[in-house]
C-alpha positions as CSV (number, residue, x, y, z in Angstrom):
1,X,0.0,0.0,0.0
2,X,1.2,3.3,-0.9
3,X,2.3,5.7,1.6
4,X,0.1,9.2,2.6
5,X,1.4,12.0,1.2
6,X,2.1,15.4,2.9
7,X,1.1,18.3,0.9
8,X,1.7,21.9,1.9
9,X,0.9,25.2,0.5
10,X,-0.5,25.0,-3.3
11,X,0.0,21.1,-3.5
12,X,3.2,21.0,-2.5
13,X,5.3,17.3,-2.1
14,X,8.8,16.7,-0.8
15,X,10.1,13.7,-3.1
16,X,11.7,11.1,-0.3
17,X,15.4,11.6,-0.2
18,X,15.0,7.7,1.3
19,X,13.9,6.2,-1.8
20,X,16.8,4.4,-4.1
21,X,14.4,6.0,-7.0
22,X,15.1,9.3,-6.3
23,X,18.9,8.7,-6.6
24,X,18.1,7.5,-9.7
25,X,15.8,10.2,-10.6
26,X,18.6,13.2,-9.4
27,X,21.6,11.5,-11.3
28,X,19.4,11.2,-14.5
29,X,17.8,14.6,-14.4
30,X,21.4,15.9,-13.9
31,X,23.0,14.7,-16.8
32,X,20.5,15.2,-19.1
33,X,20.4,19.1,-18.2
34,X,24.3,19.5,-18.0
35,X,23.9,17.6,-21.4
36,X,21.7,20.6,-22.4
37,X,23.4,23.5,-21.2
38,X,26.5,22.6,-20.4
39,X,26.9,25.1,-17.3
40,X,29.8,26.0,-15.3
41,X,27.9,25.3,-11.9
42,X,24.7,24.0,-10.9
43,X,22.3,25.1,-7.9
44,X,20.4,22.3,-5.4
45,X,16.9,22.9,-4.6
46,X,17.6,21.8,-1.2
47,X,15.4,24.6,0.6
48,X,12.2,25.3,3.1
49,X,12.0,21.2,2.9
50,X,8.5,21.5,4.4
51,X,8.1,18.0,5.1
52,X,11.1,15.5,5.9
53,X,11.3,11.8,7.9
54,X,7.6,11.1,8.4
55,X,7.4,8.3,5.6
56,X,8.4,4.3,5.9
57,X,11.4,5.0,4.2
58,X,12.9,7.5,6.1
59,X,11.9,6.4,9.4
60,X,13.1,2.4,8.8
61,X,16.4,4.9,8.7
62,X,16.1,5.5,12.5
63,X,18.0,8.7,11.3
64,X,17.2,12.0,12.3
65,X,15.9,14.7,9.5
66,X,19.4,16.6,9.6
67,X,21.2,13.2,9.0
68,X,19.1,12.2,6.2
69,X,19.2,15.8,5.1
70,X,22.9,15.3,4.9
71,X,23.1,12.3,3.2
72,X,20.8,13.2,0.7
73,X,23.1,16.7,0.0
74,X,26.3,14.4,-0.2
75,X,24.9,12.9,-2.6
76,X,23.7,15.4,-4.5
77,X,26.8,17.0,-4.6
78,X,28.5,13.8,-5.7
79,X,26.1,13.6,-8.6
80,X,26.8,17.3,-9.7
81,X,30.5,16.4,-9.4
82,X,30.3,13.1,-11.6
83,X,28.4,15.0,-14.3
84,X,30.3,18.6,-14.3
85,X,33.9,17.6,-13.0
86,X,35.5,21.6,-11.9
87,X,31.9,22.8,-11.9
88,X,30.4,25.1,-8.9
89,X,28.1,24.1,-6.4
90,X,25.5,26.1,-5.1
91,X,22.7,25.8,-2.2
92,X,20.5,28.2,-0.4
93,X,21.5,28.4,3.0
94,X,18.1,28.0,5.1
95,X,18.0,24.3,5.4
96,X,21.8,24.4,6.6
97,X,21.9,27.4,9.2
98,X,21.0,26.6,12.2
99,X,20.0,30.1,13.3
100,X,17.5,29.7,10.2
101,X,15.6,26.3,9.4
102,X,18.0,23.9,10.7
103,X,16.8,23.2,14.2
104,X,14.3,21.3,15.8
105,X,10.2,22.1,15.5
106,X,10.3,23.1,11.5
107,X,7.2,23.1,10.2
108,X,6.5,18.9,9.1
109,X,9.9,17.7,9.8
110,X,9.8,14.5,12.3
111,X,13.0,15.6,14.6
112,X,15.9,18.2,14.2
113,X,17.3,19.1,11.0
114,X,20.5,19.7,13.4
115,X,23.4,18.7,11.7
116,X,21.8,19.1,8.2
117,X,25.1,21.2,7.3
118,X,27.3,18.3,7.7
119,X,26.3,17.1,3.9
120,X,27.9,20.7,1.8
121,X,31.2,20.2,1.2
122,X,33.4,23.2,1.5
123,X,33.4,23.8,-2.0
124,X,29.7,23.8,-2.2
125,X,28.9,27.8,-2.6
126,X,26.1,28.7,0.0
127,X,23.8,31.4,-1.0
128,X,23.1,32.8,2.3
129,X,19.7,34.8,2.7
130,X,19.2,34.9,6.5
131,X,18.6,38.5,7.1
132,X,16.9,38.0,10.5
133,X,20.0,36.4,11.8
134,X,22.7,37.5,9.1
135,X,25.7,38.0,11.5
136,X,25.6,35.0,13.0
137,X,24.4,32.3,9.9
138,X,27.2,34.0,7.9
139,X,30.0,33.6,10.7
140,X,28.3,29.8,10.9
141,X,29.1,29.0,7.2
142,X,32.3,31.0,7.4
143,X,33.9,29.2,10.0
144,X,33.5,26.2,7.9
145,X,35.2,27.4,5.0
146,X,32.3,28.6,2.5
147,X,31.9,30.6,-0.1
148,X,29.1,33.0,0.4
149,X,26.4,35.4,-1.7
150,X,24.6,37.4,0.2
């Protein structure tokens, strides 16, 4: 039987980051676009995750959101990486920050997203746009070597 799914806002879904598919789905989609354009860097859509670790697949992790978080951004940045050797990396900074969204009690997320920040590699460009907090979120990803935009 199919799991529920969580929608939020205007029909919403977070694709699991559990699944083998969406490995599958990520690594496709990516080489098929750098095969298209051909770009010097790429930007992950890893931000507001609404909704994280509440289906089988995560859960049967026993992983907290941040971990799986993590993982999943490893491997998205392993993907991008395979398919665009020397190209940049880029990610919003929200899900990552932990003076932003990566803490405990965000909105649908089953546990902390603490430790979410482990998964971006230094080289991984973080687009920081924390305002309420800027000081401290850009001294955060500082500290551990980023590259930011503001």
């Amino acid at each position: 039987m199919p799991a529920a799914v969580v929608t939020v806002n205007d029909g919403q879904v977070m694709i699991c980051p559990s699944e083998p598919k969406t490995v599958e789905l990520l690594r496709d989609q990516a080489r098929r676009m750098h095969a298209l354009w051909q770009a010097k860097g790429y930007w992950m859509s890893h931000d507001e995750i609404r909704c994280l670790n509440q289906d089988e697949s995560c859960r049967k992790r026993n992983l907290s959101a941040g971990a799986i978080l993590a993982d999943n951004t490893r491997t998205c940045v392993e993907i991008l990486k395979e398919v665009n050797p020397g190209g940049r990396i880029y990610a919003w900074s929200d899900m990552f920050d932990p003076h932003h969204n990566a803490r405990d009690g965000y909105y649908l997320v089953r546990g902390t997203l603490a430790g979410s920040w482990e998964g971006l590699s230094k080289d991984v460009v973080v687009v920081n746009w924390n305002r309420g907090k800027a000081r401290d979120s850009l001294e955060t990803f500082a500290l551990r070597g980023h590259r930011q935009i503001i």
